[in-house]
Structure formats: structure tokens, C-alpha cells
C-alpha positions in Angstrom: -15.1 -3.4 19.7 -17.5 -1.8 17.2 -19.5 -4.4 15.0 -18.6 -3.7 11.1 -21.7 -2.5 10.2 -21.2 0.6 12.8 -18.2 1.1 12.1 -17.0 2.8 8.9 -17.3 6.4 8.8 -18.2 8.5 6.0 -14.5 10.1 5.9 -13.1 6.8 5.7 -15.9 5.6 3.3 -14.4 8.4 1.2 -11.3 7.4 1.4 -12.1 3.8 0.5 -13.7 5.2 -2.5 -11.1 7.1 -3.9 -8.5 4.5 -3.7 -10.8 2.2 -5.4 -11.1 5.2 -7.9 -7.2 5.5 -7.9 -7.1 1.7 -8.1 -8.8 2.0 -11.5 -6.9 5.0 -13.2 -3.5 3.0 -12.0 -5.0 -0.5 -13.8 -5.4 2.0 -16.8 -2.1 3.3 -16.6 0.6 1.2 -15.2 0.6 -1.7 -17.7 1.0 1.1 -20.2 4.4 2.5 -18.3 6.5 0.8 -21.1 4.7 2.8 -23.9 5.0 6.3 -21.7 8.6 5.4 -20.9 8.8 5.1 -24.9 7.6 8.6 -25.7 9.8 10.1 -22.9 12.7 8.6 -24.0 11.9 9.1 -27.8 11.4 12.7 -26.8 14.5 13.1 -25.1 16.6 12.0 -27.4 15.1 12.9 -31.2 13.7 16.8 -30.7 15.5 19.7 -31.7 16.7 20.2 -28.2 17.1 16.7 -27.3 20.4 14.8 -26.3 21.1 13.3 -29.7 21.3 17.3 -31.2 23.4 18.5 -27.6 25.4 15.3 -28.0 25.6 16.2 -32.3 26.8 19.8 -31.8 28.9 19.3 -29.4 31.3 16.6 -31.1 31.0 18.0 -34.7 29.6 21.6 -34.5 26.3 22.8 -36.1 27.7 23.3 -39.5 29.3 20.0 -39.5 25.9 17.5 -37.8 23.3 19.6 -39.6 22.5 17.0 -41.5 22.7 14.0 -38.9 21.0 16.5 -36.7 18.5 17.7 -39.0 17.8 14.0 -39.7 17.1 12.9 -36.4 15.2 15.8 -35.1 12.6 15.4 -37.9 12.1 11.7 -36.8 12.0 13.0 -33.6 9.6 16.3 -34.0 7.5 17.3 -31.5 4.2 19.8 -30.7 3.6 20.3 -34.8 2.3 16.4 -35.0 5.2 15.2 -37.2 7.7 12.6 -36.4 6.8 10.4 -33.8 6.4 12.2 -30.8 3.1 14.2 -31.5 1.4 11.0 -33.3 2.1 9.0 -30.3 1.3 11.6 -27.7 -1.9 12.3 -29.3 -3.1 8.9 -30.4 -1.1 5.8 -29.5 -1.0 6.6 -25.5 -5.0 7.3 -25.1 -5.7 4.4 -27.4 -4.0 2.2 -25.0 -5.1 3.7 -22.5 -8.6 3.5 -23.6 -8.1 -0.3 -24.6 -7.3 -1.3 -21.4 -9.5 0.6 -19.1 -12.5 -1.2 -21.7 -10.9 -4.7 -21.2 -10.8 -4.2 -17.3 -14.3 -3.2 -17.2 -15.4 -6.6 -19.3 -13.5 -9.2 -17.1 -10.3 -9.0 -18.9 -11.9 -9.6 -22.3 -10.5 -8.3 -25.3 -14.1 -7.4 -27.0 -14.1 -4.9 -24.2 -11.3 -3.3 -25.1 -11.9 -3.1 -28.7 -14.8 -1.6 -27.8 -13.3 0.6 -25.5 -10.3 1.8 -28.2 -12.9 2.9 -30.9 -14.8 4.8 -27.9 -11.3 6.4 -27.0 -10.7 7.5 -30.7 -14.0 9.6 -30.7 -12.5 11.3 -28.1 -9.2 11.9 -29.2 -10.6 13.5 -32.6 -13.0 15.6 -31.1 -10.2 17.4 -28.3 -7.1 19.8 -29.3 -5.6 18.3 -26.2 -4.0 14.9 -25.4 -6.9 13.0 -24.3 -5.7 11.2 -21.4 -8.9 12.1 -19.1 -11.6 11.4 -22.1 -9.6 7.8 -22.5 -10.1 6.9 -18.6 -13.4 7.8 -19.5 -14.3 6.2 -22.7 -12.2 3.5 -22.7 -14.3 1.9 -19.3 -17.6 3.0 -20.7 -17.1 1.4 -23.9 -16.0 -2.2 -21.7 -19.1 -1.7 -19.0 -21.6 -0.8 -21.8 -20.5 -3.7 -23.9 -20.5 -6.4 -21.7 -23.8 -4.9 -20.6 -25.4 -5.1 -23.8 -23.9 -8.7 -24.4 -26.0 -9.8 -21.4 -28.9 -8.8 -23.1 -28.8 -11.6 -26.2 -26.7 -13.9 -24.0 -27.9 -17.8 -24.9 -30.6 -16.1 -27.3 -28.6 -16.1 -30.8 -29.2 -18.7 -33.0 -26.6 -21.6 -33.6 -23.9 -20.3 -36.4 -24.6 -16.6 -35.9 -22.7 -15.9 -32.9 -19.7 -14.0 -34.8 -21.8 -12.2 -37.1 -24.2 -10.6 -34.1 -20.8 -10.0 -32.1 -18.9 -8.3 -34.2 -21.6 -5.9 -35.6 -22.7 -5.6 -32.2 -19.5 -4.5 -31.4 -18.8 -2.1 -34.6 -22.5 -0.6 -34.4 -22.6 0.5 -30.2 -18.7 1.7 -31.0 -19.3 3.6 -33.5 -21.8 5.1 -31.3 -19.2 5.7 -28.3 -17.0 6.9 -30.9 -19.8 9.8 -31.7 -20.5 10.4 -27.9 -16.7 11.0 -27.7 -16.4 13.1 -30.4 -19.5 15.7 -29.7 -19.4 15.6 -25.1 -16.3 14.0 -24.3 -13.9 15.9 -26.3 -15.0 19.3 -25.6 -15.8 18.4 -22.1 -12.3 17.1 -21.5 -10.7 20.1 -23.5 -12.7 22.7 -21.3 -11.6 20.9 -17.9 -7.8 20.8 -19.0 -7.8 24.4 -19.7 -9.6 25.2 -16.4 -7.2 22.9 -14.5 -4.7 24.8 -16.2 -5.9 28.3 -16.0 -5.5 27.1 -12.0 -2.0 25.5 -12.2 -0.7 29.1 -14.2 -2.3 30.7 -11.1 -0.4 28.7 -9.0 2.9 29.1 -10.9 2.6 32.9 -11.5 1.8 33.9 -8.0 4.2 31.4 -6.7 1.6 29.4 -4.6 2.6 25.8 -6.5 4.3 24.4 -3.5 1.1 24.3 -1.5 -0.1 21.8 -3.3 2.1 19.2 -1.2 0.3 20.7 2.1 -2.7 18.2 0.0 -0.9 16.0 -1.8 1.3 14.4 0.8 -1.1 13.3 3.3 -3.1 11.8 0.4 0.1 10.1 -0.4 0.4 8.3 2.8 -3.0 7.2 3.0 -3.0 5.5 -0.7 -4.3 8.1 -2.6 -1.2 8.2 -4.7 -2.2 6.4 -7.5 -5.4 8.7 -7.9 -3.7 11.7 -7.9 -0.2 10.6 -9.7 -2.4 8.4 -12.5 -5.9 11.2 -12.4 -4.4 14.1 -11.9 -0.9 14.9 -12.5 0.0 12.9 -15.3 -2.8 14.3 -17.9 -2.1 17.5 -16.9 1.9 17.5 -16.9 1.5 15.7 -20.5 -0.6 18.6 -22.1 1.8 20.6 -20.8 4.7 18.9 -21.9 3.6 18.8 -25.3 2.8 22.7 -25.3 6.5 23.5 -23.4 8.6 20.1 -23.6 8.3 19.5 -19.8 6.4 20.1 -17.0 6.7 20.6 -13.3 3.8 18.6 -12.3 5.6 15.1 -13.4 7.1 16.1 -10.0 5.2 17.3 -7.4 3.7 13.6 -6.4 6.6 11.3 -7.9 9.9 13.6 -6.7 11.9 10.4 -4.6 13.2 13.1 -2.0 11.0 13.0 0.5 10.7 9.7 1.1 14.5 9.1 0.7 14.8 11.9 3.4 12.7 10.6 5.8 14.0 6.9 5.6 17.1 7.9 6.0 16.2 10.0 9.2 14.7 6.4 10.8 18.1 4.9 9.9 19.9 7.2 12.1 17.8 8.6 14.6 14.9 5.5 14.8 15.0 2.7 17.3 13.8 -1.2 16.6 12.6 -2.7 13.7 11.8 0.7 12.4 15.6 1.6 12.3 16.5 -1.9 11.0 14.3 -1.5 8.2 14.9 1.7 6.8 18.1 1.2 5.2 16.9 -1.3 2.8 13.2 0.6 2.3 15.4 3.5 1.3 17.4 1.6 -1.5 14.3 0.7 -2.5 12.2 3.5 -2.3 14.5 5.7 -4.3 15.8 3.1 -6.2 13.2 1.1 -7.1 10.9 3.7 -7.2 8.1 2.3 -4.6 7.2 4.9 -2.5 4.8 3.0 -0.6 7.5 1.7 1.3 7.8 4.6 3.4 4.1 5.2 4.1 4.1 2.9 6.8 6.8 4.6 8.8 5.1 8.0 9.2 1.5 6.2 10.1 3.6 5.0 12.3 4.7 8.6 13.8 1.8 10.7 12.2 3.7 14.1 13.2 6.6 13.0 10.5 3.8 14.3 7.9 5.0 17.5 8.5 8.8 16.5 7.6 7.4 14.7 4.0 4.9 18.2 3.4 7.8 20.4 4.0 10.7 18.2 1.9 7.5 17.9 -0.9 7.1 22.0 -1.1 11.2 22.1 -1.1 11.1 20.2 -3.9 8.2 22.1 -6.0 10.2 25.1 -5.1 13.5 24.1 -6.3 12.0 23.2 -9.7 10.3 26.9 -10.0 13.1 28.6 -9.1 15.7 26.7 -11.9 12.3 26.0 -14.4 12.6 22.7 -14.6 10.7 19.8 -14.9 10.1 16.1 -16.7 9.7 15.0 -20.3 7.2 12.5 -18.9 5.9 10.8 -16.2 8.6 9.4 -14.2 6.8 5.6 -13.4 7.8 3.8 -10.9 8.9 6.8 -9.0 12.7 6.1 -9.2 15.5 8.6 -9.3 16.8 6.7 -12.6 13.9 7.4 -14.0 13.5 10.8 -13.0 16.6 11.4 -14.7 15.9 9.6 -18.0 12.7 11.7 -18.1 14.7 14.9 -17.8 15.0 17.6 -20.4 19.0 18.7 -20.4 18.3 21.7 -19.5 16.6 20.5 -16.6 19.0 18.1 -15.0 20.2 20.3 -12.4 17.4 21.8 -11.4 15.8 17.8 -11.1 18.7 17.0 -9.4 18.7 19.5 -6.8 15.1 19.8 -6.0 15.5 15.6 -4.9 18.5 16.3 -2.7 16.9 19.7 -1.7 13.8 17.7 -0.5 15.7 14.8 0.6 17.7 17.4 3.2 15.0 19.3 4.5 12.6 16.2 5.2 15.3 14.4 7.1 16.5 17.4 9.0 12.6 18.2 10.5 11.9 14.3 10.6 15.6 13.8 12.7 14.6 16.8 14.9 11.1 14.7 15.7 12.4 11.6 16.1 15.1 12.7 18.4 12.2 14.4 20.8 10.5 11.3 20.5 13.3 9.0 21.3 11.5 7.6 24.3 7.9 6.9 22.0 6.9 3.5 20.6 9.1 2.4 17.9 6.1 0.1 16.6 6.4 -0.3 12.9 3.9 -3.1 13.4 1.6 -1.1 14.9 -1.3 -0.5 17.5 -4.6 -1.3 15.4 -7.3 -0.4 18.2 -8.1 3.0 17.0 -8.0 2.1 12.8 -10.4 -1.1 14.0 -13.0 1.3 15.4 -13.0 3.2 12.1 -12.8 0.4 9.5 -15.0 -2.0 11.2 -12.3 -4.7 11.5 -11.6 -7.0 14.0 -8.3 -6.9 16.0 -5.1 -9.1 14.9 -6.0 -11.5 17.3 -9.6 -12.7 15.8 -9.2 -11.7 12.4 -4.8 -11.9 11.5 -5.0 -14.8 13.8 -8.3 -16.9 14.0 -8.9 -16.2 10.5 -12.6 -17.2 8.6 -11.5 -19.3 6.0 -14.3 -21.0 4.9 -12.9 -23.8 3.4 -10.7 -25.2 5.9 -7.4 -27.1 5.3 -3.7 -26.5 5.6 -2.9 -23.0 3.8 -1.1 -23.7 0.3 -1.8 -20.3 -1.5 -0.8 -16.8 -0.1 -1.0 -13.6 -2.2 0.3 -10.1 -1.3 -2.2 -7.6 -2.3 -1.8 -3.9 -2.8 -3.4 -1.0 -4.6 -1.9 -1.0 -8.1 -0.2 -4.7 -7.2 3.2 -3.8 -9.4 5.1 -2.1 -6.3 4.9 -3.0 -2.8 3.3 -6.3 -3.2 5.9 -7.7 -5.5 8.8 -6.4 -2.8 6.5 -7.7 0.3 6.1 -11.2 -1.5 9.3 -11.5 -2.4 10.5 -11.2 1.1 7.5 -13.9 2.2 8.5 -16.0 -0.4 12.3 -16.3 1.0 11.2 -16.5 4.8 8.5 -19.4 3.6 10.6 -20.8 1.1 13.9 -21.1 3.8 10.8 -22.5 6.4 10.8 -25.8 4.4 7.6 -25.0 2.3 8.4 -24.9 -1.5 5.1 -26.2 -2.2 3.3 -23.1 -0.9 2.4 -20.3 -3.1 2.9 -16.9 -2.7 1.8 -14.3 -5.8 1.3 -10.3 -5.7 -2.0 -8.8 -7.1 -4.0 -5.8 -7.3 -6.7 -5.6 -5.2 -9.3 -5.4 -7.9 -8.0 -8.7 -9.4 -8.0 -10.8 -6.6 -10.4 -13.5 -6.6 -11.6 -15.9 -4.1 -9.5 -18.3 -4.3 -6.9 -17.9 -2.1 -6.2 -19.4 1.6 -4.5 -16.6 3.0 -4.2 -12.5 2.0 -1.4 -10.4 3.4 -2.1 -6.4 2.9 -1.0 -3.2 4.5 -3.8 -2.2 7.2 -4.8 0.6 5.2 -6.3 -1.8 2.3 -7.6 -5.4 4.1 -10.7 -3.8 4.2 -10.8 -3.8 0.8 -9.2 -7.3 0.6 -11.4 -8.4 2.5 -14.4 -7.5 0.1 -12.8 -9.1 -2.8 -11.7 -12.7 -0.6 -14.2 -13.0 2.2 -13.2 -16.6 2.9 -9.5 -16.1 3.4 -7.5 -15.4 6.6 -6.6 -12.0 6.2 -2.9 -10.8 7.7 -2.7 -7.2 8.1 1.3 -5.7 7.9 2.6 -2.1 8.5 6.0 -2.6 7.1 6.5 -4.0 4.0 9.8 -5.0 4.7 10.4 -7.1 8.0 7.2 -7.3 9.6 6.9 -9.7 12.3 3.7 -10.8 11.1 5.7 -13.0 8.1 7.5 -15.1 11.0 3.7 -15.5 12.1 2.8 -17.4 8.8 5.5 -19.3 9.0 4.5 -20.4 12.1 1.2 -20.8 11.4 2.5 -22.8 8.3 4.7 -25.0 10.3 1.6 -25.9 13.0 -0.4 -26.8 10.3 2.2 -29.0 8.5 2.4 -30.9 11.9 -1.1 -30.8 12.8 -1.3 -32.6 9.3 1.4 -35.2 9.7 0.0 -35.8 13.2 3.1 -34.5 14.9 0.9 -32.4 16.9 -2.7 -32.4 18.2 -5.4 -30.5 16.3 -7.4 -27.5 17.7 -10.4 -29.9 18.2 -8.2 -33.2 19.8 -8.8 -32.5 23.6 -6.3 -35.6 24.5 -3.2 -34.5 25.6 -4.4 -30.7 25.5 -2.7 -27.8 27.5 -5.2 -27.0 30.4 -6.2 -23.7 31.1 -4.7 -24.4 34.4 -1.2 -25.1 33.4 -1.0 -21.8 31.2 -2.9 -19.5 34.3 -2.6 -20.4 37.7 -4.3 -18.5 40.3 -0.9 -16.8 41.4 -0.6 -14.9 38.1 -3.7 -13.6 38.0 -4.0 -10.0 39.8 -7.2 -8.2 39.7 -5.9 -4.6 40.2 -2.6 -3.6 38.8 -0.6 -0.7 40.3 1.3 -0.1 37.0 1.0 3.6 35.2 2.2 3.0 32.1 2.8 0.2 29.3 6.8 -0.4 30.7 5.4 -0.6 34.1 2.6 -2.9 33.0 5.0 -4.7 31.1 7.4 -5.4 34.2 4.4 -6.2 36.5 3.2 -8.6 34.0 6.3 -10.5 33.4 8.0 -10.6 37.0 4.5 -12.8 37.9 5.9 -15.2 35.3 9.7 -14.8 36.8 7.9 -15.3 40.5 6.7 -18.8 39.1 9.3 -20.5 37.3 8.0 -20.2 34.5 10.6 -17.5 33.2 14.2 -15.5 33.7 14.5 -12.5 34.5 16.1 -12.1 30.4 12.7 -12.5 29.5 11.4 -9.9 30.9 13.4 -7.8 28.6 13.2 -9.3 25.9 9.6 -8.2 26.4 10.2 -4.7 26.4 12.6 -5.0 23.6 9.3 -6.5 21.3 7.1 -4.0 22.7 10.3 -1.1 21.0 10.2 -2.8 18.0 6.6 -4.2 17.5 3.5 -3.1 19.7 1.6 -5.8 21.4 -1.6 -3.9 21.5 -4.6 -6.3 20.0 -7.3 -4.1 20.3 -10.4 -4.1 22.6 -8.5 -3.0 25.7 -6.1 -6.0 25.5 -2.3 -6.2 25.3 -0.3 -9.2 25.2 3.4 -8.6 25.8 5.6 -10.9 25.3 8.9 -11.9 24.5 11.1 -11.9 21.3 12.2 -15.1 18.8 14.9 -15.1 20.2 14.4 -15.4 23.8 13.1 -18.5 23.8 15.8 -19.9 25.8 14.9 -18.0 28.6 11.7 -19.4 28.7 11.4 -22.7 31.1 7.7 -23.2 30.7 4.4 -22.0 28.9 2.8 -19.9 30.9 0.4 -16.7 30.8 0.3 -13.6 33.7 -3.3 -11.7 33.6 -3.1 -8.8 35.2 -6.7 -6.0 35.3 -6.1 -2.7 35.3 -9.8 -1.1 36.5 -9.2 2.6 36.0 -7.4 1.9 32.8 -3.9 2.0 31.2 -2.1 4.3 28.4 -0.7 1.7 26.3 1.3 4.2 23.7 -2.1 6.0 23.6 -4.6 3.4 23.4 -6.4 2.7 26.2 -5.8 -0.6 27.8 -7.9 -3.0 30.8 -6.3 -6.4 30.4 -2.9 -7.1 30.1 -1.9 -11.0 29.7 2.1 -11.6 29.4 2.7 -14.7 27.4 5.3 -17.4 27.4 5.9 -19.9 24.8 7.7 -22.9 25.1 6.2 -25.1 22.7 5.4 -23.4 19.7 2.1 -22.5 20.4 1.8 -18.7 20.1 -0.2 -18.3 17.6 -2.9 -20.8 18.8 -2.8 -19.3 22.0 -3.3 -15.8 21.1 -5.9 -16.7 18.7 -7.6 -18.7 21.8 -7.1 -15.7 23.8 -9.3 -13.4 20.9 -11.9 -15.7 21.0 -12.5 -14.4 24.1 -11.9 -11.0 23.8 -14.0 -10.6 20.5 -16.7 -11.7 23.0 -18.5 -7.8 24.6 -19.9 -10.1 27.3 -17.0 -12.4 28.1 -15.1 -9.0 27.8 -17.8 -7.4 30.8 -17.4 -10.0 32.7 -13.7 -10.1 32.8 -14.1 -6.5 34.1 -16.4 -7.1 37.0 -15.0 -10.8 37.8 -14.4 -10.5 41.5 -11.8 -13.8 42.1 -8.9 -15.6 40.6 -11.0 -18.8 39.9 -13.9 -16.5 38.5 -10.9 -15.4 35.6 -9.9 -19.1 35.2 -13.4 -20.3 34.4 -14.1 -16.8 32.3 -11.1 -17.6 30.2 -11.7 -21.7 29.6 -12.2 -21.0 25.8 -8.3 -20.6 26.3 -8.3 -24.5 27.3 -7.2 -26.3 23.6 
């Protein structure tokens, strides 16, 4: 394996970057859903074509509700600035916006976002357009330069004039953000809204709009949604809804068909875990509006991206074709809010560019998984190849070993995720229950955004795509990575791990450290399971080889065996570093009659689902112990030596003494 330092390339340094940028706009943005949501609805309902005047003329005629109409639409208004909609549109959302981006940037401290509002405001006057772009701008300037400028007089001012030097610090350096707005950030935003939508009318006229999701979908999948939903789309679609009532680019990132199709596609045509899942990620995917669930699943089977791209550009279509479009943003990405957030005009047109897109991505995604019914299910994934890239070390050292620095039985877990409002709240709540039903009430387990975690916590569970980042933020915790939010295998793991500790702790059990009454490396690898050159082409054959040593012993049936392969469908056994370790399911553990472990060498290499494979050790449990014996075994094989001299070891003792660090 690749040391960390080497590792990261500049592609995925990129990447990294512009979730951490997306990370930031979404921190801006979600906790201000509620007041979007508000507008939406507000606008809706109140305008002159909204559902309160459809709903008015319909039941009492237009002579008959002029009045209650005329009434309502004036509260309502719109584009002219009266009412509420324009004031809010063009004030209250930035301002917030701005106050909270300021806030963020100061360590959650209000003076930043005071600071940051009054910077916002500069740039709200100065701009004929809603200024959601100079807010994301303003609003963290006004936080970082404040909190910078505090550091300054920090433990200089005299007892007793503390309030007077912050608050005129405070009014003066705003009041200069609040110019700076005004004069460069407005008319800087202005120009780049009408150049973005100079390109978007290019789009539209010449019908090229449904491009965009050849771009957008892939950045989807690899948690760029926030950047582009939060930073693009939604300033964007809300100039334009002011100027026309809707806009079409509230859906090109948040349309719930896509993901709905694909899902849907696993539950019928998927095999394993990935089939059992999908069901339930589906409900809450369209839903619940957390797309993120379905990420996972086409990372998973990269091809499917050409299933989501198509079902996205179905959508965009669709909504050309009828004109339609959303209100507002439609945050979390839910079909119920879709539909609140449509114009009445619009509702069919909504409707049928969801079920359009739905259709279409589960048709190409059921055509793909068909011709791929014999391909790895693994919805837990193979990590060798993202390792190599991210500088990370394989689920065997790092999921596994761990690097807590400050020891102890684990009492605090936190799901972390990009925005830490979708997917972390669902993956923790499943944790929670599995935990929880474990015997472990006393164990925490929170969801956060990454940017807020702290390090504080003794374990952090993330999607693979973002423990990197994790990691940055909690350097001392063991860090689990998952690729499915919704039954990965990794959560029966913790529990595990959870329930050695608790023994460990109550002296049920012996610690890592106790040698007396250890498990020798003798009694888990005896010389007649060790075989220096396999004869197995593939992962099943390697898999059979493997396990019928263990059979050949005693230490297994023959059930085991496939309960082996039925894991290795559902849950890939690849750790990285040209190691596999197969083994057999929760439930087989009757089968098993002894611990014991099978090593078998493959010289000239193996395909292991496409990553390329040396050692294969099958593993039997009997006593509880797999997850200190795998994270044994990774000592080892984080180890380049120990790893070179497992390839040129010439004898079955010379693997037994090699592979001692396996002895507890």
C-alpha cells in the first residue's frame, strides 16, 4: 500500500476541495430550508396565480372572490417588491443566509454573524438581483475578518471596556463590509448572474439543457451535490423564479426520479444485500428526500452512471417540453416537496418528468444489472483501488485496528456526512437500534457535519468517499468506513467490537495484551492449511480452495463453505494490499466446529472482482473473535516487508513464524 503522503492525487485533491467548498455553501443553506420552504409556500399560495386565487375562482367565480382574491394576492404580490414575497426574496433569505455563513466562520459565535448580516446587506442594496451568491460571500468574510480582527486586541483591552471596544468594533469594520458590498460585491454578483444566465437561455433556446446531467450526475455521486444544488442551482433558479414565477433549474440536480429508478431496478434485478437494501433506500430516497442513499449503489456498479445521466436528461427534457418548473428549491429532495414547490400550472409537467426519469433510469440500470447478474453484488465494497488514491489504509488496519489515541472501551459514536442533516441522521438511526438492541444504552451515537465534528469522539462511521475528511477533523478516533447507509455489515462489526470490549472490561475475556490463555498461532494455522501455490483462477475458485482446507481439517462443514460465497455476493472480502479474507456469514456459525484460518499464495496473482489479489486467508470463527483476528491479521499486512516476505517464504513453518503477530 501507498503511504498517505504519496497517495492523494491532484484529481482527488480536487474533489476533496470542492466538497469541502459544497460542505460550506450547504452549512449556509440548509438550516435556512425552513425560511426557503416559507417563501415557496407563501408564493404558492398568495400570487395572482397561486392556489388560493385557482382555488377562489373556481368555487365562487371572479366576479364573486374579487375581493377575497384581490385581498390575498396583494399580501401575496410578487416580482413588484410588494406583499411579502419580493421583501423576503430580496432581503430576508440573503440576510440569513449571510448571518449564518458569518457565524460559521467565527466558531459558531453570534458576533460573527452580526457581522456577517450587515456585510450581506451591502450587498443586497448594491444588486438588482436576489443576492444569494454575494451573501455566501459576504456573510463568511464578514465572520473570518471579524474574528480575525478580535485576535488582534484579544487580552489587551482594559478592564470595563470590553463591550464598548466590541460593539464599535463590530459596527465600524461592518459598516465597512457593508460599503465593500455595496460598490464590488453587488455589481460583481449582478454581472455573473446575468452571464450564468445569458448561458442557461443558451441552453434552453437551443435545447442543449439536458446536457447538463451528462456533468451534474457524476458530480452527484461523488458528493458534489451540495456544491452544485446549494452554489449553483438554487441562486440561479431563484433569480429566475422571481423574474418568471418558476424555474427549471430547482430540478435538474434535486428531480427524485433517478434515484427512485435505479433503486428500484436493484430491488428487482440486484442480488445480496444490495437487493435487500433497496427497497427501503427507495422509500427513503424519494420519500425522505436523501438522495445520498443511492450513491453507494452505483459506486458500487460504476456503469449504472449511465442509467442516472440518462433518467436525469429525461427529466430536464420533460420539464422543457410542458414548461414547467419549481416555485423554489425543493429541500430535502423529496417528491412531497417537489410538489409543494410546484406552480399549478406546473404539476403535470413535475409529475411526469419524475416518473419519466424514474422509467427510463430503471429500464437501462435493469438491462445492466441483468448482464451483470453473475458480477459482485458488494454493496460493502472492495476498497483497494480508493486506498491507493486517498492515502488510506485498508479496513483491516484502519476500520479495524483503529488509532484511537486515548484508549478505553468506545462510549461515543457519531455518523458523519457532508451537510450532516440526511444520510447521517438515517445511518445513525439504524446504528443506534442495532447498538441499542446489543445491550448498550449507555453508548452514544449522534449525526454531524463533517466540518463540525470535533475531536472528541471514540469512534466515526462515514461513507468511504468522506473518512478522509473525517479523519482530518478526529485524528484520534477509530474510523469505520460504510458503502451502504442502510444495512452495512460494518454496523454488526461495532457491535461486536462493542460487545469484546464490554467483556474485555468486565474480565469475561482476556485483553489483547494478556498472553495467558491466548489462541496460539498454531491452533488458528496449522501447517496443513497453509498452501504456497494455489491452482484457483478466480475469486469463487479461490474461495472454494480456501475453505475445503478448513472442511479437510475439522475445523468446518461443508455449509460453510457456502455460506462463504454467499458473504462474498453480498459483501466483498477484499482488504486491500493483495489480501482477501473470505469467510462465512452470521449466521453460519453453527457450521463452524473450530476457529481456524486456511492461507493459501497465489504467486502469479488472482482477479478478485478486479482487484488484484496474492494472499487469500479463509477464516473461521468460533469464539467471537473476528474482529481481533482480522485486525491481527492487518497488522501484518500493513507491514511492505512482512508483506515481501510472505511472497518469497519458501515453507509452511516459514508462513507460521511470518505471521506470529497473529498469535494474541
Amino acid at each position: 500500500m501507498s503511504s498517505p503522503a504519496d497517495a492523494p492525487s491532484t484529481k482527488g485533491g480536487l474533489r476533496i476541495a470542492v466538497q469541502k467548498l459544497g460542505t460550506s455553501l450547504s452549512n449556509m443553506v440548509l438550516p435556512n430550508i425552513g425560511a426557503f420552504i416559507a417563501w415557496g409556500l407563501i408564493t404558492a399560495l398568495f400570487i395572482e396565480v397561486g392556489w388560493i386565487t385557482l382555488i377562489g375562482t373556481r368555487l365562487f367565480g371572479y366576479e364573486g372572490s374579487y375581493g377575497f382574491v384581490e385581498h390575498f394576492g396583494a399580501w401575496g404580490a410578487g416580482a413588484d417588491g410588494t406583499g411579502i414575497v419580493g421583501p423576503t426574496i430580496t432581503y430576508l433569505l440573503p440576510i440569513l443566509i449571510g448571518y449564518t455563513g458569518g457565524r460559521m466562520m467565527y466558531n459558531d459565535n453570534v458576533r460573527g454573524g452580526v457581522v456577517g448580516a450587515i456585510a450581506t446587506m451591502g450587498a443586497v442594496t448594491g444588486a438588482d438581483v436576489p443576492m444569494f451568491l454575494g451573501a455566501m460571500i459576504m456573510g463568511p468574510l464578514g465572520g473570518w475578518s471579524m474574528k480575525r480582527l478580535d485576535a488582534l486586541w484579544e487580552d489587551k483591552i482594559r478592564p470595563g471596556f470590553e463591550m464598548l471596544v466590541n460593539n464599535f468594533s463590530a459596527g465600524i469594520w461592518g459598516m465597512i463590509l457593508a460599503i465593500v458590498g455595496f460598490v464590488a460585491a453587488g455589481p460583481f454578483v449582478s454581472g455573473f448572474s446575468r452571464g450564468a444566465e445569458a448561458v442557461v437561455n443558451f441552453l434552453v433556446e437551443h435545447s442543449l439543457l439536458p446536457l447538463t446531467s451528462v456533468l451534474v450526475e457524476p458530480a452527484k455521486i461523488l458528493f458534489l451535490n451540495n456544491a452544485i444544488n446549494h452554489g449553483v442551482f438554487t441562486p440561479l433558479g431563484t433569480t429566475e423564479a422571481v423574474r418568471e414565477g418558476q424555474s427549471i433549474l430547482f430540478l435538474i440536480e434535486a428531480n427524485p426520479g433517478p434515484g427512485l429508478g435505479l433503486l428500484l431496478a436493484f430491488t428487482f434485478f440486484g442480488v445480496g444485500m444490495a437487493r435487500a437494501s433497496a427497497p427501503g433506500a427507495a422509500l427513503i430516497q424519494f420519500v425522505g428526500g436523501i438522495h445520498e442513499i443511492y450513491f453507494p449503489y452505483v459506486l458500487m456498479k460504476p456503469k449504472l452512471i449511465i442509467a442516472v445521466i440518462a433518467g436525469g436528461m429525461t427529466g430536464v427534457a420533460t420539464n422543457l417540453i410542458f414548461g414547467s418548473g419549481l416555485r423554489a428549491p425543493a429541500a430535502p429532495g423529496s417528491i412531497i416537496a417537489v410538489w409543494l414547490q410546484s406552480p399549478v400550472g406546473s404539476l403535470v409537467g413535475v409529475t411526469l418528468s419524475v416518473v419519466f426519469s424514474a422509467a427510463v433510469t430503471f429500464a437501462i440500470a435493469a438491462v445492466l444489472l441483468r448482464l451483470d447478474r453473475n458480477g459482485s453484488g458488494d454493496l460493502a465494497g472492495a476498497t483497494a483501488d480508493m486506498e491507493r488514491m486517498k492515502g488510506k489504509s485498508s479496513i483491516a488496519s484502519a476500520a479495524l485496528l483503529g488509532n484511537r489515541a486515548n484508549g478505553g472501551q468506545i462510549s461515543s459514536i457519531v455518523f458523519a456526512c457532508d451537510a450532516g442533516m440526511g444520510s447521517s441522521a438515517m445511518g445513525a438511526s439504524v446504528l443506534r437500534r442495532k447498538i441499542r438492541g446489543a445491550g448498550f444504552p449507555d453508548v452514544s451515537v449522534v449525526n454531524k457535519a463533517i466540518s463540525s465534528l470535533t475531536d472528541t469522539y471514540d469512534l466515526v462511521v462515514t461513507h468511504q468517499d468522506l473518512t478522509e475528511r473525517a479523519r482530518e477533523r478526529t485524528p484520534s478516533a477509530l474510523h469505520v468506513s460504510v458503502e451502504s447507509f442502510m444495512e452495512s455489515p460494518r454496523y454488526d462489526e461495532i457491535v461486536e467490537l462493542l460487545q469484546r470490549e464490554g467483556e474485555a472490561g468486565s474480565g469475561g475475556a482476556h485483553s489483547a495484551s494478556d498472553s495467558t490463555g491466548a489462541v496460539g498461532v498454531g491452533d488458528l494455522l496449522a501447517p496443513e492449511t497453509i498452501v504456497l501455490e494455489g491452482t484457483a483462477r478466480n475469486k469463487e475458485e479461490a474461495i472454494e480452495e480456501a475453505g475445503r482446507l478448513l472442511v479437510d481439517i475439522g475445523a468446518v462443514t461443508p455449509e460453510y463453505v457456502e455460506s462463504m460465497h454467499e458473504r462474498e455476493r453480498s459483501v466483498s472480502t477484499h482488504m486491500g494490499n493483495g489480501l482477501a479474507i473470505p469467510h462465512g456469514t452470521n449466521e453460519a456459525k453453527a457450521a463452524i466446529r473450530r476457529s481456524a484460518l486456511a492461507f493459501v499464495r497465489y504467486p502469479q496473482g488472482l482477479d478478485w472482482g478486479g482487484k488484484p489479489t496474492t494472499f487469500v486467508i479463509a477464516l473461521a470463527s468460533a469464539d467471537g473473535q473476528h474482529l481481533e483476528t482480522l485486525a491481527k491479521i492487518g497488522e501484518v499486512f500493513t507491514d511492505q516487508e512482512q508483506v515481501a516476505r510472505l511472497e518469497s517464504a519458501n515453507s509452511a513453518a516459514e508462513v507460521q513464524r511470518l505471521l506470529n503477530p497473529l498469535k494474541a
